[in-house]
C-alpha positions in Angstrom: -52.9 19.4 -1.0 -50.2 22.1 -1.1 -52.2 24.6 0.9 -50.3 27.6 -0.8 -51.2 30.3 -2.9 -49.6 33.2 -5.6 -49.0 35.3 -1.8 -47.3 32.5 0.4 -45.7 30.0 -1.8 -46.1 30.3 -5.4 -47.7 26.8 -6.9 -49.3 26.7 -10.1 -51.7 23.9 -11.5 -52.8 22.9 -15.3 -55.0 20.4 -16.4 -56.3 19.7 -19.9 -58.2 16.9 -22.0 -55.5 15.9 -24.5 -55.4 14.9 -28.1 -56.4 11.1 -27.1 -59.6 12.3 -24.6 -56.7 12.2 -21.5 -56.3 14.1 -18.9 -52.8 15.9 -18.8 -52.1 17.6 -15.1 -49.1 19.5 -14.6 -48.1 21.0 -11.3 -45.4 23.4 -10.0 -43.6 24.8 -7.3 -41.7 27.5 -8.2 -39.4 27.6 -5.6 -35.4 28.0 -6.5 -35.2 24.5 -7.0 -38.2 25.0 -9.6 -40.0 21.7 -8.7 -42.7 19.9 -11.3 -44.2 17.2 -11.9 -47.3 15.6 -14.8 -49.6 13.2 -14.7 -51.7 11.6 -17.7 -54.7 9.2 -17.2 -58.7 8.9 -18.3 -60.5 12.2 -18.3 -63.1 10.7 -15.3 -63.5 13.2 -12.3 -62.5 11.0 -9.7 -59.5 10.0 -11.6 -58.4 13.5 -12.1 -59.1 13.9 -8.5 -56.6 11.2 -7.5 -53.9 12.6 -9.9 -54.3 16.1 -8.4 -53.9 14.5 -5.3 -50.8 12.5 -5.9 -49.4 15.0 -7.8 -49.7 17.5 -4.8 -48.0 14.9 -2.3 -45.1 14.1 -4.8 -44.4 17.5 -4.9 -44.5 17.7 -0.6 -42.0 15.3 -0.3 -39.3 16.6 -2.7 -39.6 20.3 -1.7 -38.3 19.1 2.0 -38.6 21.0 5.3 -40.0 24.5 5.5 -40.9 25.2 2.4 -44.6 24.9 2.9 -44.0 25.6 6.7 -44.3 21.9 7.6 
C-alpha cells in the first residue's frame, strides 16, 4: 500500500497473534514526524489482509504530499 522500502522511504510492518488468538498489526513511517498506527481484529487471512490494507492508507493520508512521491 505504501510502495516504500528500508532504501526509499523507511516503513516498517509487525503483525502477531496475541494473547486472546488476535491479530495485532502495527505499522510505521519513520519519517521526522514518526507516524504509526495498530490495528487488532480476528486472526483470519482476509481480515488481516483488510487491516494491512487500511492501515497502509491511514498512514497515506497523514504523512501528506511528497513523502511517498505522490
Amino acid at each position: 500500500m505504501l510502495d516504500g522500502s528500508c532504501r526509499s522511504t523507511p516503513i516498517a510492518g509487525y503483525a502477531a497473534k496475541d494473547e486472546e488468538g488476535n491479530c495485532y498489526l502495527r505499522g510505521l513511517v519513520a519519517s521526522p514526524d514518526v507516524l504509526d498506527t495498530s490495528r487488532k481484529g480476528p486472526y483470519v487471512f482476509e481480515d488481516m489482509v483488510k487491516m494491512g490494507k487500511y492501515a497502509g492508507q491511514e498512514l497515506l493520508s497523514r504523512a501528506g504530499p511528497g513523502l511517498f512521491g505522490n
